[in-house]
N, C-alpha and C positions, 0 to 999 in steps of 0.2 A: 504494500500500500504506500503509494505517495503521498505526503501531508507537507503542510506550511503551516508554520509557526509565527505568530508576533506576540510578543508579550506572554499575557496567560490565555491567549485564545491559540485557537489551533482548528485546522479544515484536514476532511479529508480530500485533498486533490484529485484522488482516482475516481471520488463518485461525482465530484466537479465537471471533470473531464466525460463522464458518462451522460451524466444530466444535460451535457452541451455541444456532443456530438454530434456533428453536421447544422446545427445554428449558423446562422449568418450570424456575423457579426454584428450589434447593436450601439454601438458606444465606440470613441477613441480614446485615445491615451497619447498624451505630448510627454515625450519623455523626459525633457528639460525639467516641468514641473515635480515630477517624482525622483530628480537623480540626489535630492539630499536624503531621503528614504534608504537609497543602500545603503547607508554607513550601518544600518539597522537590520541587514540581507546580508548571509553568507553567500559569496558568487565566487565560482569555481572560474578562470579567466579562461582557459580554454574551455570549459563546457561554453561559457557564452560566447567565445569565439564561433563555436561552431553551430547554433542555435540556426533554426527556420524563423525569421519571423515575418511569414505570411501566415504562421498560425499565430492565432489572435489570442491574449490574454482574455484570461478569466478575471473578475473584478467581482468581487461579494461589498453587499451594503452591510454594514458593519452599523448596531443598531445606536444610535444616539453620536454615531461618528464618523458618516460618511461613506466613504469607499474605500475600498482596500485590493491592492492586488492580490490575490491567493496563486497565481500562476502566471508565471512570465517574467522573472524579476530578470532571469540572464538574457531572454530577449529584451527586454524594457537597455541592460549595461550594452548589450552589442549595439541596441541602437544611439543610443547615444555615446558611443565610440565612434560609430558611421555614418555620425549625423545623419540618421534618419527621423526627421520630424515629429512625426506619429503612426500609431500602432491601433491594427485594428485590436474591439476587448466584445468580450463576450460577457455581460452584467447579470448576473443571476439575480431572482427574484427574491425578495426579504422569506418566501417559505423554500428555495432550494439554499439560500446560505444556512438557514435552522438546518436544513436536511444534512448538511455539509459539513456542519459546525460540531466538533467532536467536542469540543468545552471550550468555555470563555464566558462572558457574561451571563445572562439569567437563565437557569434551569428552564428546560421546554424541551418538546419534541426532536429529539436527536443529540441532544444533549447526554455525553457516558462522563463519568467520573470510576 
């Protein structure tokens, strides 16, 4: 299983990824505005070296605090390596982040401890 971590929340990515297979993409992402956010992302330099990024980031709404990437951080570094402007993202729904959301904020549906 793939997960991402921030803080004391934490997603499963693999059922992210499943929930959003073959989606078009819905939402962009400028990589400029999120490149202070790495210092907070461990980023492998060659894994991002070698990243696809015509697949499109995952972005979960994160409740009382916006958005958040849950996938794409080394696409997110390559492109802003290669100055690439923006990136397509795939926005999941406030009930597929609960579904995704393995803990972190308030107990509910998909919520393990």
């Amino acid at each position: 299983m793939e997960f991402f971590q921030m803080l004391a929340w934490r997603w499963d990515v693999t059922a992210a990824k499943k929930l959003t297979q073959g989606r078009t993409p819905d939402g962009q992402i400028e990589p400029s505005e999120w490149a202070g956010m790495l210092r907070l992302v461990a980023i492998n330099a060659e894994h991002a070296a070698q990243v696809d990024l015509s697949e499109p980031l995952i972005v979960a709404p994160v409740p009382n605090g916006g958005l958040l990437i849950i996938d794409g951080w080394h696409r997110l570094r390559k492109a802003l390596d290669t100055g690439v402007p923006e990136l397509f993202a795939v926005v999941l729904t406030a009930e597929e982040e609960l579904t995704c959301r393995m803990f972190g904020g308030e107990k509910g549906e998909g919520y393990i401890r």
